[in-house]
C-alpha positions as CSV (number, residue, x, y, z in Angstrom):
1,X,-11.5,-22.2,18.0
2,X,-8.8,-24.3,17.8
3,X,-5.5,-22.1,17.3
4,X,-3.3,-22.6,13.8
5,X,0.1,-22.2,13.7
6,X,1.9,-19.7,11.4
7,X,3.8,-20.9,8.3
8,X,7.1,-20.0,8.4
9,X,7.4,-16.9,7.3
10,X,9.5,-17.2,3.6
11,X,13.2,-15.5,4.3
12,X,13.9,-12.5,1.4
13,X,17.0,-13.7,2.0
14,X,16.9,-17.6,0.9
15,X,14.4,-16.8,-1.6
16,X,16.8,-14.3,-3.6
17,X,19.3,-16.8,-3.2
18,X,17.9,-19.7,-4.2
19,X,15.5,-18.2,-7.3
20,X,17.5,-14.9,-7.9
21,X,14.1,-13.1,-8.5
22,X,14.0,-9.5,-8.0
23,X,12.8,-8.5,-5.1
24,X,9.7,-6.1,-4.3
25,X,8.5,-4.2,-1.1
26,X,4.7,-2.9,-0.8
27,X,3.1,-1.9,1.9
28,X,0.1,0.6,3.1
29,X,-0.6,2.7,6.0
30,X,-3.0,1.0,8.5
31,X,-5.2,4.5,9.5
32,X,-8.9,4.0,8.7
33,X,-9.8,1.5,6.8
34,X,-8.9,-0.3,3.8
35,X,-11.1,0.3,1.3
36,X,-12.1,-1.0,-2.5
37,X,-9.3,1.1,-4.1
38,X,-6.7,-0.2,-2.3
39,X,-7.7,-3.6,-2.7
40,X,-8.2,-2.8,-6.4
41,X,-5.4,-0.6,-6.8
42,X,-2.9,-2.2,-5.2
43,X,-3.1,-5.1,-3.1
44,X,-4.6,-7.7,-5.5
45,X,-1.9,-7.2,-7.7
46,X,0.5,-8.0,-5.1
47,X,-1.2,-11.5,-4.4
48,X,0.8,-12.0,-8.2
49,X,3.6,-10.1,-6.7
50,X,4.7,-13.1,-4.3
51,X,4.3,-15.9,-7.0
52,X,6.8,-13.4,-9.6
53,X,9.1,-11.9,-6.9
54,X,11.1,-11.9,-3.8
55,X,8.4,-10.3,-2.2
56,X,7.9,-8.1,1.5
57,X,4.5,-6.7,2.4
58,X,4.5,-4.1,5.4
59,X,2.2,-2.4,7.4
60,X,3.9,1.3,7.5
61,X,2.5,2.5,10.9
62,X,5.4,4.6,11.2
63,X,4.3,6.3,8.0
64,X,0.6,6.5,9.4
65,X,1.6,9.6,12.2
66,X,2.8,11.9,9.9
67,X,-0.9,13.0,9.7
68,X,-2.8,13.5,13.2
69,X,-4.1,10.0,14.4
70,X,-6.0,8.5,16.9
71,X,-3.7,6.1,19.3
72,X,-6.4,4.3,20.9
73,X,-7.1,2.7,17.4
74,X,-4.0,2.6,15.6
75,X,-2.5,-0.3,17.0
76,X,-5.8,-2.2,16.1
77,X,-6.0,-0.2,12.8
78,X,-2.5,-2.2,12.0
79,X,-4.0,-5.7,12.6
80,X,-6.7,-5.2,10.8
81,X,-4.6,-4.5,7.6
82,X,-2.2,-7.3,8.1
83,X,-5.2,-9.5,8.4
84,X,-6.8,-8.1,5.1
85,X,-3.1,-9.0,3.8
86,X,-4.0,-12.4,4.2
87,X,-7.4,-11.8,3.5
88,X,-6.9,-10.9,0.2
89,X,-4.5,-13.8,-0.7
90,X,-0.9,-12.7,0.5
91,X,0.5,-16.1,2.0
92,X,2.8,-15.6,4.6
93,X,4.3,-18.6,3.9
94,X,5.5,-17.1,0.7
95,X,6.5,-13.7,1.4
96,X,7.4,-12.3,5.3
97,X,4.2,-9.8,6.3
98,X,5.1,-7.5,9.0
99,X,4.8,-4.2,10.7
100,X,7.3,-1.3,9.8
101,X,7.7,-0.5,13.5
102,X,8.3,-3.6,14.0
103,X,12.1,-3.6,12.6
104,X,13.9,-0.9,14.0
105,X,16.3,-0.2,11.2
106,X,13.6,1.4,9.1
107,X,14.3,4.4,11.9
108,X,17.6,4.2,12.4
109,X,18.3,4.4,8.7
110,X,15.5,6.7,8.0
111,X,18.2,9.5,10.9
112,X,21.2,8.2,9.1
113,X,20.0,9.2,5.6
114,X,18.2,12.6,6.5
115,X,21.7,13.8,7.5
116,X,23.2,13.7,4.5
117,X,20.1,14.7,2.7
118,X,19.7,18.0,1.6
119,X,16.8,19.4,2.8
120,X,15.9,21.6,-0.5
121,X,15.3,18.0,-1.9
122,X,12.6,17.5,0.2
123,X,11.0,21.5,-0.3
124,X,10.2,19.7,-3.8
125,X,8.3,17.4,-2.9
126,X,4.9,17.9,-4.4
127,X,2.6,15.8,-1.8
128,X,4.2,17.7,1.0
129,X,2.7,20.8,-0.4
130,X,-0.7,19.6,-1.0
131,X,-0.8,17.9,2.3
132,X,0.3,20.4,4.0
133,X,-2.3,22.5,2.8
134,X,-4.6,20.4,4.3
135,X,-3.2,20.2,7.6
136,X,-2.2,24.0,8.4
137,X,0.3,25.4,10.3
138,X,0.6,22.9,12.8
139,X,1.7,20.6,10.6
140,X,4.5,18.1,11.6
141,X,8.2,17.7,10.6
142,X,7.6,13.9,10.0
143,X,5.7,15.1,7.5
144,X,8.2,16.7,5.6
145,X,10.9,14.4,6.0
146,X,8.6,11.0,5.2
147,X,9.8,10.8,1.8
148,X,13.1,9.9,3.6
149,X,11.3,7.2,5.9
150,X,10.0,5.9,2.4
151,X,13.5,5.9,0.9
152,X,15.1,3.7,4.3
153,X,12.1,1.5,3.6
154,X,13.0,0.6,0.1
155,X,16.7,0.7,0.4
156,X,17.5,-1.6,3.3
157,X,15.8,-4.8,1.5
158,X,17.8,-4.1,-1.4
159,X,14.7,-3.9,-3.7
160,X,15.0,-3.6,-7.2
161,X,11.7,-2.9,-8.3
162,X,9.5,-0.7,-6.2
163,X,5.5,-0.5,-7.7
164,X,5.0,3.3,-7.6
165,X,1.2,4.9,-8.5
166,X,2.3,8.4,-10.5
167,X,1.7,10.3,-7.1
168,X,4.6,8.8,-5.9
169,X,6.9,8.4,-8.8
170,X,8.6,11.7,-7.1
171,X,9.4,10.1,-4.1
172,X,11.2,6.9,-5.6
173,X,13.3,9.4,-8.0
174,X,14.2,11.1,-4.7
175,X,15.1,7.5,-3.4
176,X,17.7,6.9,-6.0
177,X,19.2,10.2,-5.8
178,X,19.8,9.7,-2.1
179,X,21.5,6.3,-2.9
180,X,24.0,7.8,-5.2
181,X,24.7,10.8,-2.9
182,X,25.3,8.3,0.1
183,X,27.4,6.0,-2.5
184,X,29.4,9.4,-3.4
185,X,29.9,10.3,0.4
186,X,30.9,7.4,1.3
187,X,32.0,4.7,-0.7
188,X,34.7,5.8,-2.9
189,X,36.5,2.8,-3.5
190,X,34.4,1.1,-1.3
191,X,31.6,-1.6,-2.3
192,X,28.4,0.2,-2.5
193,X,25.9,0.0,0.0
194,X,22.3,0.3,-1.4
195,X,20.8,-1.1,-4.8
196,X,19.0,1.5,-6.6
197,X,15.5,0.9,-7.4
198,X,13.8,1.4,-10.4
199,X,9.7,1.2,-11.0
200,X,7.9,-1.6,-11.1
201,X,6.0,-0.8,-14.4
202,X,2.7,-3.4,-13.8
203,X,-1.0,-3.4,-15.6
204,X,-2.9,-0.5,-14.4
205,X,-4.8,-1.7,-11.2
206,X,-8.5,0.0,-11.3
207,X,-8.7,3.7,-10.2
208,X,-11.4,4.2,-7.8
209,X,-12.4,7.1,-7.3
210,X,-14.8,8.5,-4.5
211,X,-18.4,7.3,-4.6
212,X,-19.3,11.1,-3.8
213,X,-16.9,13.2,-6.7
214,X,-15.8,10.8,-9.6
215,X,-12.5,13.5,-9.9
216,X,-11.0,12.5,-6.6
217,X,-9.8,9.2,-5.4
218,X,-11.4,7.0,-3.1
219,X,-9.7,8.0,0.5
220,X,-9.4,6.6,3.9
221,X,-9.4,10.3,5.4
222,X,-12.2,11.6,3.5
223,X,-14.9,12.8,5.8
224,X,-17.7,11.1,4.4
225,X,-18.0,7.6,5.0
226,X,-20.5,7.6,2.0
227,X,-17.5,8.5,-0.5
228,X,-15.7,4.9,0.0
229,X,-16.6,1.5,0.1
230,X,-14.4,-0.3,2.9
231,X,-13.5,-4.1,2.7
232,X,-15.6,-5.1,5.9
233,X,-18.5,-3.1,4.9
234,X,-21.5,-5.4,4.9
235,X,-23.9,-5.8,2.3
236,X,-26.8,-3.9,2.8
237,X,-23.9,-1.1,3.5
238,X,-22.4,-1.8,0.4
239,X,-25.7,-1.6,-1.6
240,X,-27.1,1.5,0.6
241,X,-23.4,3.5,-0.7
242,X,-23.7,2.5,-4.2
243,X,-27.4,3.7,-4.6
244,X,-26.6,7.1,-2.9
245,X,-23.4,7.6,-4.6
246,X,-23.4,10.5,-7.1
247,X,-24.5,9.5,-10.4
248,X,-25.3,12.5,-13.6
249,X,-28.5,13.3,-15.5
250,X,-27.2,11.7,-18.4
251,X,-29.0,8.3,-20.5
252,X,-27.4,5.7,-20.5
253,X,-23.3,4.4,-19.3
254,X,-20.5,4.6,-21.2
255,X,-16.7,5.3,-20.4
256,X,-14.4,8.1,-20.7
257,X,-16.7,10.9,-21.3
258,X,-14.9,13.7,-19.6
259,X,-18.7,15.2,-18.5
260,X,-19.4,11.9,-17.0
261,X,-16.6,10.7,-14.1
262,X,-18.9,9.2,-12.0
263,X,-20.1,7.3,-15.0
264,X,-16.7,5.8,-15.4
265,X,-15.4,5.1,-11.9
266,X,-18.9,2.9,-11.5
267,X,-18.5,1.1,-14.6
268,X,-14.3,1.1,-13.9
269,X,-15.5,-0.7,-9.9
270,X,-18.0,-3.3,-11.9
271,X,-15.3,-4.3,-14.7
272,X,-12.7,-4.9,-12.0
273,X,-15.1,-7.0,-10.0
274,X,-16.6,-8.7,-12.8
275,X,-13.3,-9.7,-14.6
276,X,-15.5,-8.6,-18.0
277,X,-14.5,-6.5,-20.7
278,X,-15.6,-3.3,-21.5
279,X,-17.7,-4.2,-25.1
280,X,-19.8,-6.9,-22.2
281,X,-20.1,-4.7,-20.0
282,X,-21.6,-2.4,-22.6
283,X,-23.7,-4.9,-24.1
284,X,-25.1,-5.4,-21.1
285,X,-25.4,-2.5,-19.3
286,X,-24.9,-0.2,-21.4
287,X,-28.6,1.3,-22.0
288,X,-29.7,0.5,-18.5
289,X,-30.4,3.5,-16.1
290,X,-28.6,4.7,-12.7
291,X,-31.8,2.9,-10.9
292,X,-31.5,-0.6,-12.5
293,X,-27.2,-0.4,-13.1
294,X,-26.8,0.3,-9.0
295,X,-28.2,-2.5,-7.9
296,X,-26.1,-4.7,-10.6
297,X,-23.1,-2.9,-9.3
298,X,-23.7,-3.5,-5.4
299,X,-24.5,-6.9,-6.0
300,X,-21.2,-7.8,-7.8
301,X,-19.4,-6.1,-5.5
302,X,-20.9,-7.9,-3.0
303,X,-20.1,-11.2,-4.3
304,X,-16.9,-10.4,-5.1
305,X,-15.6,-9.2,-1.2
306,X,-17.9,-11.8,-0.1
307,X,-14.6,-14.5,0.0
308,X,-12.1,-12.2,1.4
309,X,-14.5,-10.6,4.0
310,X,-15.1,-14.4,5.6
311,X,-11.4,-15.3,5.3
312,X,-10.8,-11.6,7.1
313,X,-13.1,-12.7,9.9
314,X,-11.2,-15.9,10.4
315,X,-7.8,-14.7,10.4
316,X,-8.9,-11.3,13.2
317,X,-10.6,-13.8,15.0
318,X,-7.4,-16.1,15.7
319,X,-5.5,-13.0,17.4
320,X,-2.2,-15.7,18.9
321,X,-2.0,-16.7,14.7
322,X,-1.8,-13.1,13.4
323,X,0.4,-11.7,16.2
324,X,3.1,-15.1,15.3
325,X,3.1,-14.3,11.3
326,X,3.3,-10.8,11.8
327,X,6.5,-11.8,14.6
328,X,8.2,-14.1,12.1
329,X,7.4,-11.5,9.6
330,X,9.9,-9.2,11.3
331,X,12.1,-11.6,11.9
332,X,12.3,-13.0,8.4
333,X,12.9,-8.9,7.4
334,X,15.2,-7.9,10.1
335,X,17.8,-10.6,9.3
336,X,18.2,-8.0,5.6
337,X,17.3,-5.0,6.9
338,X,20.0,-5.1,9.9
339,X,22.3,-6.1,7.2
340,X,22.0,-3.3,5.2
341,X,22.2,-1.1,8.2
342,X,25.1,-2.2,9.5
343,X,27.0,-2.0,6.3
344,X,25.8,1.5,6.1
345,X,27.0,2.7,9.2
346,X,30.3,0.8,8.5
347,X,30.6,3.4,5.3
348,X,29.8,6.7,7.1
349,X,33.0,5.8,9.9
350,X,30.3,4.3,12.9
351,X,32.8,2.1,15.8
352,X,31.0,-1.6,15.5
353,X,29.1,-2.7,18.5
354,X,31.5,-5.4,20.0
């Protein structure tokens, strides 16, 4: 097929210049697969991100080995997510895509700030624990010290506003309080170095939760391929998940009944794909049973990847477009982020390359 060239990817840098919007940074780790609740939960709200803010969307594959992985699939892993980007609706001629490994500063910062960070911070960190009690013993330092990674990430785009589900509010409080210890360190009567970041406070996303325990949330690393539903899944996939998932012995739907979780994830997935409001939705399907609601559900979920699964197809297909956004991507964010770095390294007393 005849090969597109990329936009231009948009420079943070002339966009905050020229609008003075505040500028965001999202991103999600490329292992497994993306699935419905990270479309839902996060990434459709950042196709509004790009027309409201000074927006960066990264692939964090340096995130993505702090948990085993597999290295004969995590290079492809990464395309596939900055092609669901795109797929989804991010433009890249609006707001730079790129991979996190991709701009070297994200490391270098990431050693600069762990010095000067002290490590009973990080033994705080809730999601350390948990995770770590999920990986054993043999769990790795990057691990531990990711939270760190996460607060280079944010700081050298000078982001304001940082969109933060509750399970990492945590982490971005940790990010501002390794701003101010740097600013203390080492810019006393200097200008300051970093911005700090504050939440971005935006309407809920939907909460998917797994397809096989209506209590936990829909998870790339889950065992059970059955428990999510992924954004390339085909249809008769789609439909064969949705009328195996766990449903309750209970007549009827109806939200927010504490004994019914699987009840209200399904009728949570159908609102978000149907755009209706709850008292439709309960008009309509309100009475009907698990065996005639399942088949609603798989349909309109169906129809509604339908769009970004085609424009997903295009976009992996036309590897020489993909690999030049996701190149100008970098470029358009290394031009801040080496900014920031070398400013930072100025204020802790590093000799300037010549």
């Amino acid at each position: 097929s005849r090969q597109r060239s990329p936009a231009p990817a948009a420079s943070p840098a002339a966009a905050a210049n020229e609008t003075r919007r505040e500028r965001v940074l999202s991103g999600v780790q490329p292992t497994g697969t993306l699935h419905l609740g990270n479309y839902l939960g996060a990434i459709r709200q950042w196709v509004q991100f790009q027309d409201d803010y000074d927006s960066l969307f990264c692939v964090v594959d340096l995130h993505a080995i702090t948990a085993p992985h597999d290295p004969k699939k995590l290079g492809q892993e990464t395309l596939d997510a900055a092609a669901l980007y795109i797929a989804a609706g991010i433009d890249p001629a609006k707001s730079p895509i790129f991979v996190q490994s991709h701009v070297t500063a994200h490391a270098e910062l990431c050693w600069l700030l762990n010095c000067m960070t002290p490590l009973n911070w990080l033994e705080r960190m809730i999601q350390y624990k948990e995770k770590k009690a999920k990986q054993g013993e043999n769990v790795g330092v990057g691990l531990f010290d990711y939270p760190v990674l996460m607060a280079a990430d944010i700081l050298l785009y000078q982001a304001g506003l940082v969109p933060v589900g509750e399970d990492q509010r945590q982490h971005l409080e940790l990010t501002r309080d390794i701003a101010r210890r740097f600013h203390d360190l080492y810019c006393k009567r200097k200008k300051r170095v970093f911005r700090e970041p504050k939440a971005l406070i935006v309407k809920e996303g939907a909460r998917v939760m797994s397809l096989q325990d209506g209590r936990s949330k829909m998870s790339k690393s889950a065992e059970l391929d059955g428990s999510r539903i992924n954004l390339n899944d085909p249809p008769d996939v789609i439909a064969r998940k949705i009328k195996k998932c766990k449903s309750d012995q209970f007549a009827g739907l109806e939200w927010d009944n504490p004994e019914r979780p699987e009840a209200t994830n399904l009728l949570n997935i159908y609102q978000a794909v149907t755009g209706l409001e709850r008292d439709a939705i309960l008009a309509d399907v309100g009475d009907l049973s698990w065996g005639a609601f399942k088949p609603r559900l798989a349909d309109a979920v169906v129809a509604h990847l339908e769009p970004i699964q085609q424009k997903y197809a295009e976009v992996a297909a036309d590897k020489l477009y993909l690999q030049d956004t996701l190149r100008a991507g970098a470029d358009s964010a290394d031009e801040v982020a080496t900014r920031t770095l070398d400013a930072a390294k100025a204020a802790m007393g590093f000799a300037p390359r010549a």
